[in-house]
C-alpha positions as CSV (number, residue, x, y, z in Angstrom):
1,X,-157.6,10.8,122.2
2,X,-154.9,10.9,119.0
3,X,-157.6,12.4,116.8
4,X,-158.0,14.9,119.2
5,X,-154.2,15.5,119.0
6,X,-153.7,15.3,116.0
7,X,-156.2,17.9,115.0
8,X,-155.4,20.2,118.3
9,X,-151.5,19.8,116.4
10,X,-152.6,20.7,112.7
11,X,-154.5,23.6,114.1
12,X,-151.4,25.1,116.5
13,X,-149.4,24.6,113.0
14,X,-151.8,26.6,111.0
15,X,-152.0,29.5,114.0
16,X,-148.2,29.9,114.0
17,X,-147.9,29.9,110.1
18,X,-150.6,32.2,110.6
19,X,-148.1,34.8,112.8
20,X,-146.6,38.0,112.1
21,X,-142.6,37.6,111.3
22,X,-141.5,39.5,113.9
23,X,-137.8,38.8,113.7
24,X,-135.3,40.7,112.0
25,X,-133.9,39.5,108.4
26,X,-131.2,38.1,108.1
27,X,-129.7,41.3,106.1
28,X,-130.4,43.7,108.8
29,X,-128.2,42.1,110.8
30,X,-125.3,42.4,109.3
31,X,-126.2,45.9,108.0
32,X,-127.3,47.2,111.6
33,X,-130.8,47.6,110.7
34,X,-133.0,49.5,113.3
35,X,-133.7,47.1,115.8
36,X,-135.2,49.0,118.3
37,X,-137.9,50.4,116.0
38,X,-140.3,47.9,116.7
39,X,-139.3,46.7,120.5
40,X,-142.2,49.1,122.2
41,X,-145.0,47.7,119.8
42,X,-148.2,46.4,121.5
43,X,-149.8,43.3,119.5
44,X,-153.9,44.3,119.1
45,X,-157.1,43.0,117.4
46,X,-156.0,40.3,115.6
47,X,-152.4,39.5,116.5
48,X,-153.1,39.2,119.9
49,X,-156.3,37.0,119.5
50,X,-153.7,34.4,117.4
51,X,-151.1,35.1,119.9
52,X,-153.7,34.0,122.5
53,X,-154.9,31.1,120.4
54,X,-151.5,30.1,120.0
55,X,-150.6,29.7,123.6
56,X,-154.2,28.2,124.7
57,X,-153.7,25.4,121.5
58,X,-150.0,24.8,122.7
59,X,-151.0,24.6,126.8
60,X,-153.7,22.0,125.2
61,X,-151.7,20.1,122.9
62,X,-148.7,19.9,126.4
63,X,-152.0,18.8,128.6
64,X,-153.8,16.3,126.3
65,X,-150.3,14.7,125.5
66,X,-149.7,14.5,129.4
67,X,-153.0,12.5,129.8
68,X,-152.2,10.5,126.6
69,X,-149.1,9.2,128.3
70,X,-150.7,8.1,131.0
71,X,-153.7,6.6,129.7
C-alpha cells in the first residue's frame, strides 16, 4: 500500500510540474499588467488531459491515504 503511494505521489508531482503557469508574474502586478487577457481561455487537448490527470491522481492519492489510515 506505501509503494502504491508513494508512486501515485511522485506521479501527481511530475503532472503539476508538468502545468501551464497560469498566474501572473510577479511584475505585472505591480505594473497593472493585463489581467483579464487570459480569464475567458478554455484549457484543450493537452492541458486539459493533465488537468484531468491531475485531479484523478490527487482524488487517488486523498482515497488510498484514507484507506492507508485505516488499515
Amino acid at each position: 500500500m506505501k509503494t502504491f503511494l508513494l508512486v501515485i505521489s511522485i506521479l501527481l508531482i511530475a503532472i503539476v510540474l508538468l502545468q501551464s503557469n497560469k498566474a501572473e508574474s510577479g511584475s505585472q502586478l505591480f505594473s497593472g499588467g493585463n489581467s483579464e487577457l487570459f480569464n475567458t481561455r478554455k484549457e484543450r487537448g493537452s492541458e486539459l488531459f493533465i488537468s484531468r490527470l491531475t485531479m484523478l491522481l490527487g482524488m487517488t492519492f486523498f482515497i488510498v491515504s484514507v484507506i492507508a489510515e485505516f488499515m
